[in-house]
PyMOL Python script that loads the backbone (N, CA, C, O; Angstrom):
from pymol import cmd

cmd.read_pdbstr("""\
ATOM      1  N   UNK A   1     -65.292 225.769 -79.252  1.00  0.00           N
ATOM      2  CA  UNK A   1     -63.859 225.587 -79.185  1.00  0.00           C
ATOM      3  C   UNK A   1     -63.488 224.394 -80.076  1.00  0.00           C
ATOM      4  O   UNK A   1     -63.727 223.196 -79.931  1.00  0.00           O
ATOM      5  N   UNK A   2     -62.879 225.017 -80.976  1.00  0.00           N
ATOM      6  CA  UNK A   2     -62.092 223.501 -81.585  1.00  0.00           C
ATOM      7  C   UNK A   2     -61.479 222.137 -80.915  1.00  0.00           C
ATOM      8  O   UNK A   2     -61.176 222.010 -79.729  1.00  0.00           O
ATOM      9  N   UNK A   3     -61.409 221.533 -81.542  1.00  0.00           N
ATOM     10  CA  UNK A   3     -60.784 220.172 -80.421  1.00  0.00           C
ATOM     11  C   UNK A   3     -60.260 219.490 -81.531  1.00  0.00           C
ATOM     12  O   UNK A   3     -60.476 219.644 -82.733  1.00  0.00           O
ATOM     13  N   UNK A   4     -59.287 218.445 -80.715  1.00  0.00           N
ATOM     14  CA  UNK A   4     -58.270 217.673 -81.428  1.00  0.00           C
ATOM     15  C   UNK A   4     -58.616 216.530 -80.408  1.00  0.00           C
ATOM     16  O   UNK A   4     -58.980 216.457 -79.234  1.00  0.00           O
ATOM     17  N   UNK A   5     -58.313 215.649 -81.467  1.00  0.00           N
ATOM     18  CA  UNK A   5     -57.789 213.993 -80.909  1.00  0.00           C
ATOM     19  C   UNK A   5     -56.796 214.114 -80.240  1.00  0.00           C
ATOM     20  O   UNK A   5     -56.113 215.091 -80.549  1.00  0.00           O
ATOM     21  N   UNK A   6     -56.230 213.177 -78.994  1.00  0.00           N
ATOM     22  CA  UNK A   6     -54.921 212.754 -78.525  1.00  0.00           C
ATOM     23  C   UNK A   6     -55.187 211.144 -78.049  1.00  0.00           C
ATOM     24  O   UNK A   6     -56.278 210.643 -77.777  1.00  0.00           O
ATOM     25  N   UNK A   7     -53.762 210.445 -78.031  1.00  0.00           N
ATOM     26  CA  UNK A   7     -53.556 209.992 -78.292  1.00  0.00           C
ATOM     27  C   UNK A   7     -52.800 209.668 -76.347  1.00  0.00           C
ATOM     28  O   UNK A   7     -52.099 210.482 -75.746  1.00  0.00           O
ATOM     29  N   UNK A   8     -53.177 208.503 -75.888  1.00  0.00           N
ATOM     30  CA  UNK A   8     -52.485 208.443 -74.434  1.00  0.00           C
ATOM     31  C   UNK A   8     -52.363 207.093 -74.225  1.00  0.00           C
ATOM     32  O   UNK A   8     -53.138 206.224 -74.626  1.00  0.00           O
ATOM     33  N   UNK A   9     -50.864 206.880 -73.263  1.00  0.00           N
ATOM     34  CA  UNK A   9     -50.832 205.407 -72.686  1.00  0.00           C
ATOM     35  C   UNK A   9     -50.698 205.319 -71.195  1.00  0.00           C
ATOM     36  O   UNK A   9     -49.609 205.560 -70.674  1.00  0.00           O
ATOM     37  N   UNK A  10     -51.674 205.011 -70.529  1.00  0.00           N
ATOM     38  CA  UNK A  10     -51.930 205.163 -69.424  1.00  0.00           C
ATOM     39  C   UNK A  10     -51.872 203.667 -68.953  1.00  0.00           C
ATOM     40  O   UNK A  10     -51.991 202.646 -69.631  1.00  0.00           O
ATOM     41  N   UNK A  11     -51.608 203.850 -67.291  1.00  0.00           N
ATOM     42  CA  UNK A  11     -51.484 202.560 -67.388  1.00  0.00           C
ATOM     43  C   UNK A  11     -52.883 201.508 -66.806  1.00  0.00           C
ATOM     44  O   UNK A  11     -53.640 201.912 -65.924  1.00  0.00           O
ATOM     45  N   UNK A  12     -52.982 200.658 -67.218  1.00  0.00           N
ATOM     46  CA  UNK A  12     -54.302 199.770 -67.122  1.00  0.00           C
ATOM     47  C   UNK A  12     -55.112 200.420 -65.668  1.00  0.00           C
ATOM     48  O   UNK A  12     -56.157 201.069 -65.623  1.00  0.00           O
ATOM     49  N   UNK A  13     -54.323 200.036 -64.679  1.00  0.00           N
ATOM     50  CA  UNK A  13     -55.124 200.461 -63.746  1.00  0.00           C
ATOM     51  C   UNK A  13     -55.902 201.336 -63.243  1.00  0.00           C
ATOM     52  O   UNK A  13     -56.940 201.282 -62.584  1.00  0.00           O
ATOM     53  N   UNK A  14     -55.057 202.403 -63.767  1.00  0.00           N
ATOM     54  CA  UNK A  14     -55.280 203.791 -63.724  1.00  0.00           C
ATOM     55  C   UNK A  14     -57.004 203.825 -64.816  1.00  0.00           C
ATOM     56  O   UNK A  14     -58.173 203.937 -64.450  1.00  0.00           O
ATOM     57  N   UNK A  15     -56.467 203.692 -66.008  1.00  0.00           N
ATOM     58  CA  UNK A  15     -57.832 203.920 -66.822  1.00  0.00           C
ATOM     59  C   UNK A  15     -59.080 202.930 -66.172  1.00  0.00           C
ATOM     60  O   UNK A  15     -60.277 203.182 -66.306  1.00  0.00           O
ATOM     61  N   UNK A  16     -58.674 202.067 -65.636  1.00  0.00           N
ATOM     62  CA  UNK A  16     -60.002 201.192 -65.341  1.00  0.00           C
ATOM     63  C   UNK A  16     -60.871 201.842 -64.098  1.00  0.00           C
ATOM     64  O   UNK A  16     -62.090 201.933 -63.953  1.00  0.00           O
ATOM     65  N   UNK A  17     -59.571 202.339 -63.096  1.00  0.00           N
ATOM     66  CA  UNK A  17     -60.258 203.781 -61.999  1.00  0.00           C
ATOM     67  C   UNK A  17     -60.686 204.469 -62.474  1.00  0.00           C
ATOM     68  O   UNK A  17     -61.793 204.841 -62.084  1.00  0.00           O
ATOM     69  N   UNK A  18     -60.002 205.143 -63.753  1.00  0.00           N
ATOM     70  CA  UNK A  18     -60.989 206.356 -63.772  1.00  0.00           C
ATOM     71  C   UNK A  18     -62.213 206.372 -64.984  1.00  0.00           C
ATOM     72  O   UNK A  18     -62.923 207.361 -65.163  1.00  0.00           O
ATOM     73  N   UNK A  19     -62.333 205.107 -65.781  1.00  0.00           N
ATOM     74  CA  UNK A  19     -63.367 205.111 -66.017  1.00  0.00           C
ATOM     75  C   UNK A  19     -64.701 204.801 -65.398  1.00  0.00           C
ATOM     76  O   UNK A  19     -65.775 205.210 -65.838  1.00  0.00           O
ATOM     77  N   UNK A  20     -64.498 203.840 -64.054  1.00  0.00           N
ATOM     78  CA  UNK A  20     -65.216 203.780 -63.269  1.00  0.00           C
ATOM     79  C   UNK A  20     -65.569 205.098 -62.431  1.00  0.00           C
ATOM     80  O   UNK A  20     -66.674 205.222 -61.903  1.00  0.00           O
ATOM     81  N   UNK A  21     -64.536 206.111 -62.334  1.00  0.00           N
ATOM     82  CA  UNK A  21     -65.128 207.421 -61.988  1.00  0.00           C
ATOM     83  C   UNK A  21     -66.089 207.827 -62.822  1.00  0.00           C
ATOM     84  O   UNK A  21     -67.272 208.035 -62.555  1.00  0.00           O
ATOM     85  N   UNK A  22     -65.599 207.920 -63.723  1.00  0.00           N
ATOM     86  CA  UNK A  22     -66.672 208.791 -64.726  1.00  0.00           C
ATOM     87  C   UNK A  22     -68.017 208.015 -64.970  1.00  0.00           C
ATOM     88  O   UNK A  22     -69.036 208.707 -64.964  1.00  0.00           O
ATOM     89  N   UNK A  23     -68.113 207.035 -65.126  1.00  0.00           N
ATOM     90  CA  UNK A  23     -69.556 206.288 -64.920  1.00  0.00           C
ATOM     91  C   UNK A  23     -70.279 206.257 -63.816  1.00  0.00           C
ATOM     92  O   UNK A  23     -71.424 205.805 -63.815  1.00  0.00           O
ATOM     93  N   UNK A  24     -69.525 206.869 -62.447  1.00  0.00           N
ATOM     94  CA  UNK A  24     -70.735 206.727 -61.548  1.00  0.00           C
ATOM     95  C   UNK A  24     -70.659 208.291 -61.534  1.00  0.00           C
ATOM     96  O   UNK A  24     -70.794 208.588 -60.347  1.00  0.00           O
ATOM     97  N   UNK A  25     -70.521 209.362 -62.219  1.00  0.00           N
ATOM     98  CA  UNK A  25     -70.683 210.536 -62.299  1.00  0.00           C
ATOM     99  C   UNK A  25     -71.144 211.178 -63.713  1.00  0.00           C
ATOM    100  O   UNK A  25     -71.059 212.307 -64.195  1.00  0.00           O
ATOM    101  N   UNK A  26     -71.805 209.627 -64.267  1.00  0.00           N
ATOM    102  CA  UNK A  26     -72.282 209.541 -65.854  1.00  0.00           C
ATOM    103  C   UNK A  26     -71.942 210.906 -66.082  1.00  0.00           C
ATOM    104  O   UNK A  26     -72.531 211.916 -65.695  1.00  0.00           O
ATOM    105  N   UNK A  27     -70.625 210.758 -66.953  1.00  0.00           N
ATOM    106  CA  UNK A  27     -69.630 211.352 -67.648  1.00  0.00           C
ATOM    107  C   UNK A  27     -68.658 210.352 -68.939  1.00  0.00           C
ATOM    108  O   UNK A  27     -68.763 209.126 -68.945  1.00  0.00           O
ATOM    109  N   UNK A  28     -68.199 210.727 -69.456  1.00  0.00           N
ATOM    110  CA  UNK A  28     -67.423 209.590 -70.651  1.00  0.00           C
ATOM    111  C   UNK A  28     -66.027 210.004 -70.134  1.00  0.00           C
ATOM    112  O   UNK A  28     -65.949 211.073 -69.528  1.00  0.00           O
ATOM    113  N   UNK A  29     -64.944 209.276 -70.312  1.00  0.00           N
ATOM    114  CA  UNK A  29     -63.664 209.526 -69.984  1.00  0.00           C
ATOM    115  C   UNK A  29     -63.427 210.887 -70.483  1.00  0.00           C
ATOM    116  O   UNK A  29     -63.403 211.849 -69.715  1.00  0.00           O
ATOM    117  N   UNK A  30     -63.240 211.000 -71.826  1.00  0.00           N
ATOM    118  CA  UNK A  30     -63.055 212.238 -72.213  1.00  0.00           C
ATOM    119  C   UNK A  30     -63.306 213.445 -71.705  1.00  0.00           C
ATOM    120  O   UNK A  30     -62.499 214.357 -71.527  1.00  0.00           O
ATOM    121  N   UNK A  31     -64.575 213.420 -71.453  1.00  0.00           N
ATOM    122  CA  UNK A  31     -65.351 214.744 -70.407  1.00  0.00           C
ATOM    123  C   UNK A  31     -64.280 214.764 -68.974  1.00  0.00           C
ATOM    124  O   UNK A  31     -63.739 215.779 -68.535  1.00  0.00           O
ATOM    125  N   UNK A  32     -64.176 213.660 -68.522  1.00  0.00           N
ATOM    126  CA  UNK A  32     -63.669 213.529 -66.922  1.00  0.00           C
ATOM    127  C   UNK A  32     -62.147 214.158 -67.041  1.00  0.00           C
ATOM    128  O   UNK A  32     -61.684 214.988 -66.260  1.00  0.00           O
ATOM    129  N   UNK A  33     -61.602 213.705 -67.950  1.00  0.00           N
ATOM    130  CA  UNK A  33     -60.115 213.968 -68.250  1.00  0.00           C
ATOM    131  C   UNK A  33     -60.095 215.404 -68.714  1.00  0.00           C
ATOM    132  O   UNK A  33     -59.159 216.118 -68.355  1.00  0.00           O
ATOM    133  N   UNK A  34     -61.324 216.022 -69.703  1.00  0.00           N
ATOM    134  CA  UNK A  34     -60.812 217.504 -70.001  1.00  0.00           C
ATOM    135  C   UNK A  34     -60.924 218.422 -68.959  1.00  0.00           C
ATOM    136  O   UNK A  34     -60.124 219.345 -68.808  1.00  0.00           O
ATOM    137  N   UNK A  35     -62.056 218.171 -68.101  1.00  0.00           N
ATOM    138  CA  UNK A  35     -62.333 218.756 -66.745  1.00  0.00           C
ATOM    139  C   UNK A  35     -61.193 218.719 -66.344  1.00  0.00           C
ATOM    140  O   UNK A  35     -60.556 219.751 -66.554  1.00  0.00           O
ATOM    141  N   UNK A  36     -60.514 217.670 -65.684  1.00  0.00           N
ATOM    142  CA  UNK A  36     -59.369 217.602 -65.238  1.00  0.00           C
ATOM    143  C   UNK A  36     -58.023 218.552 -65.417  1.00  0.00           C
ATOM    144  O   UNK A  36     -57.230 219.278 -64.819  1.00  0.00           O
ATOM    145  N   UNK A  37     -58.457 217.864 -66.988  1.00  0.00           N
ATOM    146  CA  UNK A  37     -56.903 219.106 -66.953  1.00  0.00           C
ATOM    147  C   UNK A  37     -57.048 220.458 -67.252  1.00  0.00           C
ATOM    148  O   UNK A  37     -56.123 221.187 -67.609  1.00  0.00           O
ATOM    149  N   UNK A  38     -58.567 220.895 -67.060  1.00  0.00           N
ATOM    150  CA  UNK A  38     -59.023 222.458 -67.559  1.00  0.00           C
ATOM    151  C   UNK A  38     -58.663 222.756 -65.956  1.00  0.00           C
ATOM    152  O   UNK A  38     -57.884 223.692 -65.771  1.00  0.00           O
ATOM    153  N   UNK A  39     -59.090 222.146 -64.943  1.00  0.00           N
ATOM    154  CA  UNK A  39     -58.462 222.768 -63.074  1.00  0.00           C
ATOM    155  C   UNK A  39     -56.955 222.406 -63.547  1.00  0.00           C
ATOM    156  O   UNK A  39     -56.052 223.037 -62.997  1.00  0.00           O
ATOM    157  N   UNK A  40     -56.764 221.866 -64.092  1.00  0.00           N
ATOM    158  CA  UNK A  40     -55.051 222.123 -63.557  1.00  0.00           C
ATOM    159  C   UNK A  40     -54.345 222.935 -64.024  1.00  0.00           C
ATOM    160  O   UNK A  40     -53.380 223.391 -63.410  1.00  0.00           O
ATOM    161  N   UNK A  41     -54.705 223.322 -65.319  1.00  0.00           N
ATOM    162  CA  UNK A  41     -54.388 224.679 -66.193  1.00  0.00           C
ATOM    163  C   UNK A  41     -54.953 226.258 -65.686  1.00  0.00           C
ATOM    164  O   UNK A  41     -54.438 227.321 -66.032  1.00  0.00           O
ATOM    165  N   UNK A  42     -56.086 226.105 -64.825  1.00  0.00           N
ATOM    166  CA  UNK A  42     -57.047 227.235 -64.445  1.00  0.00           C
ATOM    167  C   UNK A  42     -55.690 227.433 -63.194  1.00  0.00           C
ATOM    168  O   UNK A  42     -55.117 228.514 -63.058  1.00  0.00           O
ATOM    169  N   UNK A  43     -55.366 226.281 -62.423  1.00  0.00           N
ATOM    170  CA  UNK A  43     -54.583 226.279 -61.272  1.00  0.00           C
ATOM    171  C   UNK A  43     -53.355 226.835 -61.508  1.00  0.00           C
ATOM    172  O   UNK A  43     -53.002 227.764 -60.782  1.00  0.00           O
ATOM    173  N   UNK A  44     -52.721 226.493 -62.279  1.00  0.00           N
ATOM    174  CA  UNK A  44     -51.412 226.938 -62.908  1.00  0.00           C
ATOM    175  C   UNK A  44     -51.338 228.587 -63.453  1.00  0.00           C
ATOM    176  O   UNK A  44     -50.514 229.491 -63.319  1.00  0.00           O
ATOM    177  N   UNK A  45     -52.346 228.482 -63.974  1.00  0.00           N
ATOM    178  CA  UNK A  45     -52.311 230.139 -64.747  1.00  0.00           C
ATOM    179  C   UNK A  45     -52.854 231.345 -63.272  1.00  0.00           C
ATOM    180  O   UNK A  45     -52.318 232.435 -63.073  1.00  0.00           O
ATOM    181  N   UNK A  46     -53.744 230.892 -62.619  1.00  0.00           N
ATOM    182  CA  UNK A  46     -53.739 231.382 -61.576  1.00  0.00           C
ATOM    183  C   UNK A  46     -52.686 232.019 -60.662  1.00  0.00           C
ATOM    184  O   UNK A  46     -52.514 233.157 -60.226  1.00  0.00           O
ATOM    185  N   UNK A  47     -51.924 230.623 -60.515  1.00  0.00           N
ATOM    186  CA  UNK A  47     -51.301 230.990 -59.480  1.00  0.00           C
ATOM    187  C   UNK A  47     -49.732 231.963 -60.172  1.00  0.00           C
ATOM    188  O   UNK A  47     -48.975 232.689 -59.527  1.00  0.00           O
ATOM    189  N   UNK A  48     -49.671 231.559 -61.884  1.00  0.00           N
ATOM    190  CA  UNK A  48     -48.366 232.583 -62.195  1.00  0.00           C
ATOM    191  C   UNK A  48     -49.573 234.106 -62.203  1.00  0.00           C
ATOM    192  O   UNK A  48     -49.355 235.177 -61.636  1.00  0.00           O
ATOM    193  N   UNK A  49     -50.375 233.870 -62.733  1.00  0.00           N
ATOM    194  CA  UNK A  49     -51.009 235.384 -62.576  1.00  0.00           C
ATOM    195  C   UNK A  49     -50.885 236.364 -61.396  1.00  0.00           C
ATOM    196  O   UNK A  49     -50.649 237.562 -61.548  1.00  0.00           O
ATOM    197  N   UNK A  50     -51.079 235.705 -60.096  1.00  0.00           N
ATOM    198  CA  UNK A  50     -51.272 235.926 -58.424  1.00  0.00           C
ATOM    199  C   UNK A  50     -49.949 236.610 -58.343  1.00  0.00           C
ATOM    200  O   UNK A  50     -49.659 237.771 -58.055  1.00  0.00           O
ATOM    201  N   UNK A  51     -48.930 235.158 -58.810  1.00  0.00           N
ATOM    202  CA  UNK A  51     -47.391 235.992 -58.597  1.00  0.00           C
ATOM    203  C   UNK A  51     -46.786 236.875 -59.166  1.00  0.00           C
ATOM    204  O   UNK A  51     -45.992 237.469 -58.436  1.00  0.00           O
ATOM    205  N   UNK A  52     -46.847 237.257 -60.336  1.00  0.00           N
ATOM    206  CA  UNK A  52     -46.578 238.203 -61.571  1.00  0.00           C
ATOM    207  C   UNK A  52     -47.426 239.142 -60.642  1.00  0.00           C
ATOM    208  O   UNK A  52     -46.727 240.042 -60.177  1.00  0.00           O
ATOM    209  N   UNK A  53     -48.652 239.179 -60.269  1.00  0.00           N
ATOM    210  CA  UNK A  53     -49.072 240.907 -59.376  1.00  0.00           C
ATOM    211  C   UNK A  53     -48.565 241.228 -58.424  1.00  0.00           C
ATOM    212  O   UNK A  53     -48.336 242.412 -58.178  1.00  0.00           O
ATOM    213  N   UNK A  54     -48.171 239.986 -57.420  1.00  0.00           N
ATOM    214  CA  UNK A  54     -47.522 240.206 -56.391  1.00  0.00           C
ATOM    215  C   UNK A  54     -45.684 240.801 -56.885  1.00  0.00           C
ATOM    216  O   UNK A  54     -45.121 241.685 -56.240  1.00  0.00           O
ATOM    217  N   UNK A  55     -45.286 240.379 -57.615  1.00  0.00           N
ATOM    218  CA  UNK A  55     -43.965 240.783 -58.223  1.00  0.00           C
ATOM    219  C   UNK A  55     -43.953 242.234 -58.482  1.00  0.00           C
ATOM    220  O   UNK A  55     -43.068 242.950 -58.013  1.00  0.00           O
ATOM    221  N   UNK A  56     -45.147 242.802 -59.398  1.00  0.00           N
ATOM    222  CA  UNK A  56     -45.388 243.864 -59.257  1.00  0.00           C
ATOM    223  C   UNK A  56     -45.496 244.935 -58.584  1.00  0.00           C
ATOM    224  O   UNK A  56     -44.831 245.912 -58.926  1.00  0.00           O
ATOM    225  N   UNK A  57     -46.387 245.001 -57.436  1.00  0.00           N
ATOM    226  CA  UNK A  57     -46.407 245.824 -56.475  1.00  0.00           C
ATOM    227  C   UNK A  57     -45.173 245.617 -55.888  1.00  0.00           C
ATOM    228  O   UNK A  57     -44.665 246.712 -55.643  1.00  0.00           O
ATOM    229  N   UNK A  58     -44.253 244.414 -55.452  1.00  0.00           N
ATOM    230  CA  UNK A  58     -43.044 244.810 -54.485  1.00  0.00           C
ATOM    231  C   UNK A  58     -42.150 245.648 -55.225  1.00  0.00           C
ATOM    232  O   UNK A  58     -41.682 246.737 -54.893  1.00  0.00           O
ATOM    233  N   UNK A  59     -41.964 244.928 -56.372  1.00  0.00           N
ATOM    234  CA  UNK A  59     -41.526 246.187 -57.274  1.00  0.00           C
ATOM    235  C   UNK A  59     -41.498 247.538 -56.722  1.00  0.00           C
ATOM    236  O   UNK A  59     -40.800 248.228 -55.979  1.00  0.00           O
ATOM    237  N   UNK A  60     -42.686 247.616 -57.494  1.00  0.00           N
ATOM    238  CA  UNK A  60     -43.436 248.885 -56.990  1.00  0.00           C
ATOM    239  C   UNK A  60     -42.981 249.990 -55.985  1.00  0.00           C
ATOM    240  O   UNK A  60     -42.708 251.188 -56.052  1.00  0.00           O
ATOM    241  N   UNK A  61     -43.044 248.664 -54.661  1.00  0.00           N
ATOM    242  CA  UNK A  61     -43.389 249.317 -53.712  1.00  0.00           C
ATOM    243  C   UNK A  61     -44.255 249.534 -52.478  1.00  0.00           C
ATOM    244  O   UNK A  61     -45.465 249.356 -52.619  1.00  0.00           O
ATOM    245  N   UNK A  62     -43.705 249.961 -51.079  1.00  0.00           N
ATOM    246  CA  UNK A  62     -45.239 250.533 -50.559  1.00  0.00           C
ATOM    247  C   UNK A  62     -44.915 251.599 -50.035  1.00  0.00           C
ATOM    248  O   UNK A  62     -43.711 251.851 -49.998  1.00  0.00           O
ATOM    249  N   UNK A  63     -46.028 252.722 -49.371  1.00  0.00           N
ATOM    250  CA  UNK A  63     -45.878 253.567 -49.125  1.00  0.00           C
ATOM    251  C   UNK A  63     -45.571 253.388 -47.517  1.00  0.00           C
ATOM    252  O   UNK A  63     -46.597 252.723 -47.370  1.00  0.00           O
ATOM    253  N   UNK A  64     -45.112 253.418 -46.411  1.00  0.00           N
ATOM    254  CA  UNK A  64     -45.326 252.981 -45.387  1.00  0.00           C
ATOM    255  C   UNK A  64     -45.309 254.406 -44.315  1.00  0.00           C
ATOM    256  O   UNK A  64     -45.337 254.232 -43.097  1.00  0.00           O
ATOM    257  N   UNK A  65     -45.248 256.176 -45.073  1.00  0.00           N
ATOM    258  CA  UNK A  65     -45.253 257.217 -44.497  1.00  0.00           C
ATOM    259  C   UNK A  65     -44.177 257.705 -44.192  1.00  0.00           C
ATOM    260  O   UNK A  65     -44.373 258.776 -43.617  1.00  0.00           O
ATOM    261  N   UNK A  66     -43.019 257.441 -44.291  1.00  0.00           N
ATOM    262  CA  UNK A  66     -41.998 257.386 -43.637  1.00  0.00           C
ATOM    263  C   UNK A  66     -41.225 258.457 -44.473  1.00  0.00           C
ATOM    264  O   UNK A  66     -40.256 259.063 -44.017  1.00  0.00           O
ATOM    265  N   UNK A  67     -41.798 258.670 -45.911  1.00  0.00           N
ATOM    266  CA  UNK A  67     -41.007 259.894 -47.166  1.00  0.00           C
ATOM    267  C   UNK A  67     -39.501 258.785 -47.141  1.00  0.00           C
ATOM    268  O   UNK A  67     -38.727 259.474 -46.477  1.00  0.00           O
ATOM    269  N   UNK A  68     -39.052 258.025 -47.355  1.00  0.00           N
ATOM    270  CA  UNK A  68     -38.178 257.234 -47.461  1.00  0.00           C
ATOM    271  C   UNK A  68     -37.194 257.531 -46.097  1.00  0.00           C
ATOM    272  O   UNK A  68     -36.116 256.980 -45.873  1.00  0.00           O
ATOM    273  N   UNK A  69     -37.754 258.383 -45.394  1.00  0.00           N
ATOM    274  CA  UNK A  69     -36.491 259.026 -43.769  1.00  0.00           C
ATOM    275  C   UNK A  69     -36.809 257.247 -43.039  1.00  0.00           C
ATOM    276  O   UNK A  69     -37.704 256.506 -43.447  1.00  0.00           O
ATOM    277  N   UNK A  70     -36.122 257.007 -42.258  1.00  0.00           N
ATOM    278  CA  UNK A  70     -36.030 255.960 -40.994  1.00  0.00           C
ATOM    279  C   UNK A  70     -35.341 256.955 -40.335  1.00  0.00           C
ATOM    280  O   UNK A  70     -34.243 257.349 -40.726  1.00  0.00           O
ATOM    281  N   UNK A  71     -36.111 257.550 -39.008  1.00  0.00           N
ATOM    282  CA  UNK A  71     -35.661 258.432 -37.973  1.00  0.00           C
ATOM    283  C   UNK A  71     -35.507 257.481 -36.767  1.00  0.00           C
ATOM    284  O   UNK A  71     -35.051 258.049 -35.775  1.00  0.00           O
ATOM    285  N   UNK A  72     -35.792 256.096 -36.610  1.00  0.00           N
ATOM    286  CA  UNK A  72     -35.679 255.282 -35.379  1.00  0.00           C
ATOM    287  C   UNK A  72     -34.997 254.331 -35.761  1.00  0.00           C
ATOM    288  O   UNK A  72     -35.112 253.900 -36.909  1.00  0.00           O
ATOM    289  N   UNK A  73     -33.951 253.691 -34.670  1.00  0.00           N
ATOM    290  CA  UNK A  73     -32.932 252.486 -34.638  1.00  0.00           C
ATOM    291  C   UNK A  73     -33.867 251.342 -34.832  1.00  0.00           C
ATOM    292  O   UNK A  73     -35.081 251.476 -34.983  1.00  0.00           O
ATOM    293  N   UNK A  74     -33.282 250.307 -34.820  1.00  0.00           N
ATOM    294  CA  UNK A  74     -33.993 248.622 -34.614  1.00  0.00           C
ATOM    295  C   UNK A  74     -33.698 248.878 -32.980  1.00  0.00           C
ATOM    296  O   UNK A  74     -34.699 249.034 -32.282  1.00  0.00           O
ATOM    297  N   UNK A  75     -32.809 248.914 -32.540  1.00  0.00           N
ATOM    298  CA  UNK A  75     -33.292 249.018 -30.929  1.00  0.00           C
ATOM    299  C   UNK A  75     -34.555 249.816 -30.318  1.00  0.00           C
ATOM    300  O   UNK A  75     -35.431 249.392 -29.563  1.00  0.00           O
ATOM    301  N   UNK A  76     -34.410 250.893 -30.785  1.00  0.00           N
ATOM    302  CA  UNK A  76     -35.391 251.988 -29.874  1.00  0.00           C
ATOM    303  C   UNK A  76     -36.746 251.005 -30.356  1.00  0.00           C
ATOM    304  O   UNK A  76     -37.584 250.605 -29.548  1.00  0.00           O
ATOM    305  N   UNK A  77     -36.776 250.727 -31.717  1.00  0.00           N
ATOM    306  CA  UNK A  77     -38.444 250.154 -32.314  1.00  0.00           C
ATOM    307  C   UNK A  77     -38.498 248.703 -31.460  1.00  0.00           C
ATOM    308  O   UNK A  77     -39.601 248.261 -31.137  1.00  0.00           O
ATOM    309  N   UNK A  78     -37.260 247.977 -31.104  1.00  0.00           N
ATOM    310  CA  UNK A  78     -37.784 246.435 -30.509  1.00  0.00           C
ATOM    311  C   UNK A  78     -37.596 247.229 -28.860  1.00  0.00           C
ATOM    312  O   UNK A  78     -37.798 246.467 -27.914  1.00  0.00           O
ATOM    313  N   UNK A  79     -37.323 248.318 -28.603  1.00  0.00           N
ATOM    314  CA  UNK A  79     -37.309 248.710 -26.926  1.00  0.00           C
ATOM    315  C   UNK A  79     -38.463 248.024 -26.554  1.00  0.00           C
ATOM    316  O   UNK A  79     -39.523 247.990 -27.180  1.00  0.00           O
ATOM    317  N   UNK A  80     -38.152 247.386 -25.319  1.00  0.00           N
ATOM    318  CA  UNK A  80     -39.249 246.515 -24.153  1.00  0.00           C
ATOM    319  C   UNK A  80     -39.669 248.126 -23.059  1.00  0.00           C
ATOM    320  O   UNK A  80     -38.920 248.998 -22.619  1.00  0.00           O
ATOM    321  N   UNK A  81     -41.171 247.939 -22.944  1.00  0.00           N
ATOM    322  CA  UNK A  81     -41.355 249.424 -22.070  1.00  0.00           C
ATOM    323  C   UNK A  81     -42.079 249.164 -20.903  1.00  0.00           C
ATOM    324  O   UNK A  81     -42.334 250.077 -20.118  1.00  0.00           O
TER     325      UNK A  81
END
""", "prot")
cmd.dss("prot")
cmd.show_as("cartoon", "prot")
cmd.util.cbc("prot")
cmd.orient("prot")
């Protein structure tokens, strides 16, 4: 995979945490940070993927047997027996 330089201003504290992450998980910042944002992109695309199928099928549809008839009220179906 190709790669590019970037360029970030983070603030002190932050980089001094997380380079101390990445050294006790002997890793280099870089590595720790692409990981990072490769789950948050995996997370993101996921979850529009999940919804875009789910969008789909309601679309869609379900079959629930019924041939589109409703032959019973909301009363008779919530009747207590």
């Amino acid at each position: 995979m190709e790669r590019q330089n970037v360029t970030l201003s983070l603030p002190k504290a932050l980089l001094r945490k997380a380079k101390m992450i990445a050294a006790k998980r002997e890793k280099s910042l870089s590595e720790l940070l692409r990981e990072s944002l490769e789950e948050k992109v995996r997370q993101e695309t996921g979850y529009k993927e999940a919804m875009e199928r789910q969008i789909r099928l309601m679309k869609k549809g379900f079959d629930l047997g019924t041939k589109g008839q409703i032959t019973i009220s909301r009363d008779e179906l919530h009747e207590r027996r």
